[in-house]
Structure formats: structure tokens, C-alpha cells
C-alpha positions in Angstrom: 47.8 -21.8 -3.3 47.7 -20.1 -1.1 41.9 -12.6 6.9 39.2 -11.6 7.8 37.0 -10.5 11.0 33.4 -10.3 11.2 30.8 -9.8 13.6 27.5 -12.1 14.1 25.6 -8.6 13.7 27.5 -8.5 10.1 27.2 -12.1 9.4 23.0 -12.0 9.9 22.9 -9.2 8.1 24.5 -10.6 4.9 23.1 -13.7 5.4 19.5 -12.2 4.9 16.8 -14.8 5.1 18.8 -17.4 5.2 17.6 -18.6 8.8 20.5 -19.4 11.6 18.9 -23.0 12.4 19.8 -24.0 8.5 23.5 -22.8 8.5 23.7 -24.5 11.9 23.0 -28.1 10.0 25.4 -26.9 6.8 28.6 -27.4 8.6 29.9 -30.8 7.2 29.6 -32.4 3.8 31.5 -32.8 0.6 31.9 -30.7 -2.3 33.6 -31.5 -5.9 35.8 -29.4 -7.9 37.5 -28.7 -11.4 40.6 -26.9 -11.0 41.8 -25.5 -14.7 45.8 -24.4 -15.0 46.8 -22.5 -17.9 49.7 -23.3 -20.1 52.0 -19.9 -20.8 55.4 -19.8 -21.7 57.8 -18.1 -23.6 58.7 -19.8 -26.6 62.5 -20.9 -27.0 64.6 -20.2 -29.5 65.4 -23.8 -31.4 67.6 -24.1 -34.9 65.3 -25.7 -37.4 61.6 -25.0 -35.3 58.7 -23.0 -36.1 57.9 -21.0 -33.0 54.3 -21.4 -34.0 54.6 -25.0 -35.0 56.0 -25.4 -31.1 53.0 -23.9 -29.7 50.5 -25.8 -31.3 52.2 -29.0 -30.3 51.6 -28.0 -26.3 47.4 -28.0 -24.9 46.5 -24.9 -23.8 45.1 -26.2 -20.2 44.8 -28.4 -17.8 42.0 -29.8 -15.7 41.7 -32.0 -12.8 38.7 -33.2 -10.6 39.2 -32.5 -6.8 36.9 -33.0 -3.6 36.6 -31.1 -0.4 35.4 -33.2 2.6 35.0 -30.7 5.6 33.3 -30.5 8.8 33.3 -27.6 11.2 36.9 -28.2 12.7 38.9 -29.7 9.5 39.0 -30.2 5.7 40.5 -32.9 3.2 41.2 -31.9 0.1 42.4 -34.5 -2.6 42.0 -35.7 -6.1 39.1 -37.5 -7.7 41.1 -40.4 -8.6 41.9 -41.0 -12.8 42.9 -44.6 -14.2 45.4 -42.2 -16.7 48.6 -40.8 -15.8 48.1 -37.1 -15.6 51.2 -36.5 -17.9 52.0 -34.9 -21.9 54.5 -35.8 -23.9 55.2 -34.9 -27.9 58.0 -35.8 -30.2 58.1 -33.9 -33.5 60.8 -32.4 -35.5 63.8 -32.7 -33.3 62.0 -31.2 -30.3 60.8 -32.7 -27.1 58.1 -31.4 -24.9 57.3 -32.6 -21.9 55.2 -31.6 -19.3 54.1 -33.0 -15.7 50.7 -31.9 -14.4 51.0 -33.1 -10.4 50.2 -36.5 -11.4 51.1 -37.8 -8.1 47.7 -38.0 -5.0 46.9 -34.4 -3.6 46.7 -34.5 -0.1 45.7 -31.2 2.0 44.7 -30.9 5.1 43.5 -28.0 7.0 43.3 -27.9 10.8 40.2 -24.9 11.0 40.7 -25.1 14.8 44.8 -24.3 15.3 45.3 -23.2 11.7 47.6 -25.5 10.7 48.2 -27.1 7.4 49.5 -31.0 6.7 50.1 -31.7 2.8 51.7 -34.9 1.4 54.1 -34.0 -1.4 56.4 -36.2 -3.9 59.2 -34.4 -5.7 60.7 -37.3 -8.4 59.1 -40.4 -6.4 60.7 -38.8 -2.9 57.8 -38.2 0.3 57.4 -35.1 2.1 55.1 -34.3 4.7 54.8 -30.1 4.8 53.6 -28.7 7.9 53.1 -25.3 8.4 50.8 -22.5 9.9 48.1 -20.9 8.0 49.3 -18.2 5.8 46.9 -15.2 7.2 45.3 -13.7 3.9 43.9 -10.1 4.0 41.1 -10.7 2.5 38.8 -7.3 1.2 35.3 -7.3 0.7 34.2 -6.6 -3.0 30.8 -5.6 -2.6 29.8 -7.9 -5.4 27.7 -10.8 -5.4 26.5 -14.2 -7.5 24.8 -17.8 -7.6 26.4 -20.3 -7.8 25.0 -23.8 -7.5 22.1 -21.9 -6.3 24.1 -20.7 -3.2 24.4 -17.0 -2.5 28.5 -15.6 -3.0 29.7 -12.7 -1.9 33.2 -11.8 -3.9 36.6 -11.4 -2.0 39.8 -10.4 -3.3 43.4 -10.0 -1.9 47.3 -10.8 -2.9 48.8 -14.2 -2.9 52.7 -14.2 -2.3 53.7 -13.9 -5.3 51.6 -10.7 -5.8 49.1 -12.3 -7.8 45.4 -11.1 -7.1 43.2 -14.0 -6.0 39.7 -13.8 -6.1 37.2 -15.6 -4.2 33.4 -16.8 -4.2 32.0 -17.6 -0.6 29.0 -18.4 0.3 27.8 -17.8 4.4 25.4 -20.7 4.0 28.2 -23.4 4.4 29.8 -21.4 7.7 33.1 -23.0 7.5 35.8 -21.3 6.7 37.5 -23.5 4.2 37.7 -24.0 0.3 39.8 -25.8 -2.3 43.8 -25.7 -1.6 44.4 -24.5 2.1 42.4 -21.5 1.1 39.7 -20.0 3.9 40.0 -17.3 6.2 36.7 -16.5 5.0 33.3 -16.0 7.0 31.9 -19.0 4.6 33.1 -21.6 2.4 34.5 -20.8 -0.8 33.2 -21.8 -4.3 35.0 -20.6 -6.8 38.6 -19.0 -6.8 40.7 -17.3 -9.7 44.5 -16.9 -8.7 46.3 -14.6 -11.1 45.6 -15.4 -15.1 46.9 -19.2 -14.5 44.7 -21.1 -12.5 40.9 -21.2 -11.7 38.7 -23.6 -9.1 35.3 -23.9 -9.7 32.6 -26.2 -7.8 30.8 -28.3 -9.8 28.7 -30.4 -6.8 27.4 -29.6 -3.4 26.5 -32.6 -0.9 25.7 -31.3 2.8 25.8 -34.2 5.6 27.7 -35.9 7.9 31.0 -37.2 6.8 32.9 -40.0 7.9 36.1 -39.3 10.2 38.3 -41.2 7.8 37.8 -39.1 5.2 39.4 -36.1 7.5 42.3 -37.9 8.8 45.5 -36.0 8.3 48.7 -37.0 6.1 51.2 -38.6 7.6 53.9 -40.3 4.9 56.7 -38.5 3.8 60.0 -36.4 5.4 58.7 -33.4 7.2 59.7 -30.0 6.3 58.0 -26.4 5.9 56.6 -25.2 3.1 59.7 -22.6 2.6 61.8 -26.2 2.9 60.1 -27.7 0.4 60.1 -24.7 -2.6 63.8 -24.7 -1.8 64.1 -28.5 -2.3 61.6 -28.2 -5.4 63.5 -25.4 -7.4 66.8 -27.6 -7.2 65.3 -30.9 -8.4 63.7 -28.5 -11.4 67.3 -26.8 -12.3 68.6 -30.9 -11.7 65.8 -32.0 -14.5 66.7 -29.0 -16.5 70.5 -30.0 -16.5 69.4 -33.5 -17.5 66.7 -32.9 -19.9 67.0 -29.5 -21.0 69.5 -29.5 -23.8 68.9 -28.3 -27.4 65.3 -29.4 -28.3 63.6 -30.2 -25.3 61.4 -28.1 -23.1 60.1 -28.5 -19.7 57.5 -26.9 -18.3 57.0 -26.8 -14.1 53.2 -26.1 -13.2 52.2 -24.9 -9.3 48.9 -24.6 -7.7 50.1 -22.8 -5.0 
């Protein structure tokens, strides 16, 4: 889920009165997230079922918790761990839906320094470790700005790679360039972020401070591969489940974050 150059002249100017000595101690804390996917499909075509009746069997979102522990050289990103397993499943009139939300542990991690990204993965109980570069983002200034969590934003937009607009929220008091996801490439951290009409990542908590070095260690489990390796190796287990699952009467839906 999947920039930007400024100069310090530009960054004091939009920084206002915001004085340089407090953004110098805003460099590290931890910062909590809800991350909402919406549910769109198409509706199949099934002998004996209502279309309608379909929908209203399948929710029509998805939230999860997330944190963001950073400093000024790395973030973690990872759920807020649930005892329930983040998975739907509905029986009714012949039809099966069935729907897996990413219930296994998120694991991101963002080198800010070299711009590399480490992210554990599971595709049907099997590790992978992707490591890649940064995806460089070219991020345009909106001219727009908001509060949130009584931080000053400044809105950013540009194109994912799937040529969805993404917008972002930053704000220049936490001057690391970070947010949820791998997402950053920003001159600030990022609060809240809209990609396409599917997904939305909103903070819901602030804590500044020093942060513990465990909390920013990177992944390590898991086969490595790039991230184009892995959405090769993800599309063929989802046409495999398809094959296996997806006969007359059963749907199932794939959700990304990415």
C-alpha cells in the first residue's frame, strides 16, 4: 500500500510557529491506527439466489487496529493484537461466502535511512520475507490543510500503481517521514491516508517519546522474495483456492492493503 523534496527555508515556513527545538524532540514515539477496507464486488450469478439476498449476507467493511512505532531512522508497523480470528464466513441457501481479512500478524518495516522495506507475509500458512526498495511516490502538494489530533496536516495526493489516487494527511510536527503501510516520502509523518474508494487509515492516538529498540527490530522469518515475487506467488494460490472452493455456490473474496 503503497516523492518529495523540500527545502529547510520551505519547511520553517509551513511549519509557522511551531518552534525548531519542539520538532527536534518529536522524532520517536508510537502512534495507533484504524485501517477500514471496503467490501465491493460484483455479484455472481447463482441458480436459486437473490442477488440482494447475497449482498446482505456479506458486511460492508472491515476494520483493524494497527500501531506505528518510529524513531528518526526506522518504523514498525504491526497489528494491535485481537483474541478473534479476523475471518467471515455465512452459510445460507445453498451459497457459501467466505472471506479472509489478513488475519495472519502484519509486519512492516521501513528502513528511513537506505529506503528499504522488510515485510513478513503468510500465503496459506507458508513464510515469506519481502524485501524490496522503497517505491519513490510523486507526491503533489494540495494546498489544503486540517487538525487532526490537534496536529496541523497539510494534504498530499499522488497515484498508487494501480492508478488509484491516494491521499495523504502529514503533519511537519512529527519530522519523520513515515506513516501507516510503508507509506512516507513525505516532509512529516502521516495521519491519515485514503487509497482509491477501498481503504482508509486514520490515527486515532499520538504518544511522542523514546521507544524501545525491540520494538524496531526488522522481520526476519519467512522465504525471501520481492514484492513483484510475491503478487506472482499470491495470484496463483488465489486462482488454486478458486479451483478448490469456487464452484457453483461459493464465493471468495481476496482483500489487499497494498
Amino acid at each position: 500500500m503503497r516523492k518529495f523534496f523540500i527545502s529547510s527555508i520551505a519547511c520553517i515556513t509551513m511549519l509557522g510557529a511551531t518552534s525548531l527545538s519542539t520538532v527536534a524532540q518529536n522524532n520517536s514515539g508510537k502512534i495507533l491506527y484504524t485501517e477500514t477496507i471496503k467490501i465491493e464486488f460484483e455479484m455472481p450469478q447463482i441458480e436459486g439466489i437473490d442477488p440482494e439476498q447475497l449482498k446482505a449476507m456479506i458486511p460492508e467493511s472491515q476494520s483493524s487496529e494497527m500501531q506505528l512505532v518510529f524513531n528518526s531512522t526506522a518504523a514498525s508497523y504491526t497489528n494491535v493484537p485481537k483474541d478473534e480470528k479476523n475471518e467471515y464466513q455465512h452459510n445460507q441457501g445453498g451459497a457459501m461466502i467466505m472471506m479472509d481479512f489478513g488475519s495472519q500478524e502484519v509486519n512492516i518495516y521501513s528502513d528511513l535511512v537506505n529506503k528499504k522495506v522488510v515485510e513478513e507475509a503468510d500465503i496459506m500458512g507458508k513464510a515469506f520475507l519481502i524485501k524490496d526498495d522503497m517505491k519513490k511516490s510523486e507526491w503533489k502538494m494540495a494546498g489544503e490543510s486540517k487538525e487532526i489530533l490537534g496536529y496541523p496536516c497539510n494534504k498530499a495526493t499522488k497515484k498508487n500503481q494501480d492508478d488509484e489516487d491516494v491521499t495523504a494527511w502529514f503533519t511537519m510536527q512529527i519530522p519523520v517521514s513515515s506513516g501507516p503501510r510503508s507509506a512516507g516520502q513525505l516532509p512529516g509523518m502521516i495521519l491519515e491516508m485514503q487509497i482509491g474508494q477501498g481503504m482508509e487509515i486514520k490515527a486515532t492516538k499520538v504518544e511522542l517519546g523514546q521507544v524501545q529498540e525491540a520494538d524496531l527490530k526488522m522481520p526476519t522469518k519467512g522465504k525471501e522474495v520481492t514484492y513483484e515475487k510475491y503478487e506472482k506467488i499470491m495470484d496463483a494460490k488465489m486462482k488454486e483456492m478458486a479451483e478448490e472452493y469456487g464452484g457453483e455456490g461459493n464465493v471468495i473474496i481476496k482483500t489487499e492493503t497494498r
